[in-house]
C-alpha positions as CSV (number, residue, x, y, z in Angstrom):
1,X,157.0,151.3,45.4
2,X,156.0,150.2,48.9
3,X,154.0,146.6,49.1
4,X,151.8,146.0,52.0
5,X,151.4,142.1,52.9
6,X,149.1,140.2,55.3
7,X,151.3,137.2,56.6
8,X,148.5,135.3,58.5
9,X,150.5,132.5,59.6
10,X,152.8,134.5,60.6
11,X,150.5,137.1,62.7
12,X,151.9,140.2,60.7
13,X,151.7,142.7,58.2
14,X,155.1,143.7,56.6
15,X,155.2,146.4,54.0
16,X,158.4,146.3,51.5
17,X,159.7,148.8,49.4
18,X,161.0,146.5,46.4
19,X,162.2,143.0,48.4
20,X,163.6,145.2,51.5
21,X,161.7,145.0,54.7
22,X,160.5,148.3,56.1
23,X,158.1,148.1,58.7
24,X,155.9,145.5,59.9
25,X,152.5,145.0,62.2
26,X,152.6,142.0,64.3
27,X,149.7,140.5,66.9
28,X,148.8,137.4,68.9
29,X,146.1,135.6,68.0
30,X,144.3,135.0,71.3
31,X,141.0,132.4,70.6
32,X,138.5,135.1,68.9
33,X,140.6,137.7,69.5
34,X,143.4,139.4,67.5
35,X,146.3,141.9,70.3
36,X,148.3,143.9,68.2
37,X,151.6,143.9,70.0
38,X,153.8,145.9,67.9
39,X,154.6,148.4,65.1
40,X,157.5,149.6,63.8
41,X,158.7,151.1,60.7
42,X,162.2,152.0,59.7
43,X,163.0,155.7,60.4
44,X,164.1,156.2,56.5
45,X,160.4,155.7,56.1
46,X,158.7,157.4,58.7
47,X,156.3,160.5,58.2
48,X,154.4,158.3,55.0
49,X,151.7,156.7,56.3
50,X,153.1,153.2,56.6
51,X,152.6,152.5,60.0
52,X,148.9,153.7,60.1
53,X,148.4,151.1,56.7
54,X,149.8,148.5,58.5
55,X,147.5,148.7,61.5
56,X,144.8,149.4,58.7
57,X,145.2,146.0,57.1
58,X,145.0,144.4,60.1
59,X,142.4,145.5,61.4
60,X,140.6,145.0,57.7
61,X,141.3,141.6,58.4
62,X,140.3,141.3,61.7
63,X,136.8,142.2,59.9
64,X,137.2,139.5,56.9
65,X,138.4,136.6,59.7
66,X,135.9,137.4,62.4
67,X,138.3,138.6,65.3
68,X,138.3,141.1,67.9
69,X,140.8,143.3,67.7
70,X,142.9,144.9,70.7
71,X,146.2,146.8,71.1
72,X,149.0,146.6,73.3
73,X,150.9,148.7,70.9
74,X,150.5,152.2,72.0
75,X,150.1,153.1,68.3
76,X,147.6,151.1,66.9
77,X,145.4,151.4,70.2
78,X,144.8,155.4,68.9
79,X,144.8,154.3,65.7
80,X,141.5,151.5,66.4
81,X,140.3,154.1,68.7
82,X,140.2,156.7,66.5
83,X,138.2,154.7,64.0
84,X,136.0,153.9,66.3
């Protein structure tokens, strides 16, 4: 079963299928300001969703902490531009 976590101190989301690392969301916190840099999921795992639940989550959070969210990842830009 995949687990999705929010690692705030580390600027990430990871998801985990059992203990094994499969893909993970990570930004830079910038002041007010939250740039998501990178997403990557392992290719065994590609084609489910994950990496658009990973750049979900942050952006939820982004919401519950108060920041503004940008992307440098070419990924989660269309993803927060397509929920815009």
């Amino acid at each position: 079963m995949i687990k999705i976590k929010f690692l705030k101190n580390q600027n990430k989301v990871v998801a985990y299928d059992d203990e094994i690392e499969i893909g993970a969301c990570e930004f830079k916190e910038l002041g007010d300001t939250w740039n998501i840099i990178h997403t990557v999921v392992d290719s065994k795992y590609q084609g489910q969703g994950i990496a658009k639940t990973l750049v979900t989550c942050i952006i939820k959070n982004s919401e519950k902490y108060n920041k503004k969210l940008i992307a440098e990842c070419s990924y989660a830009k269309k993803i927060i531009d397509f929920l815009e």
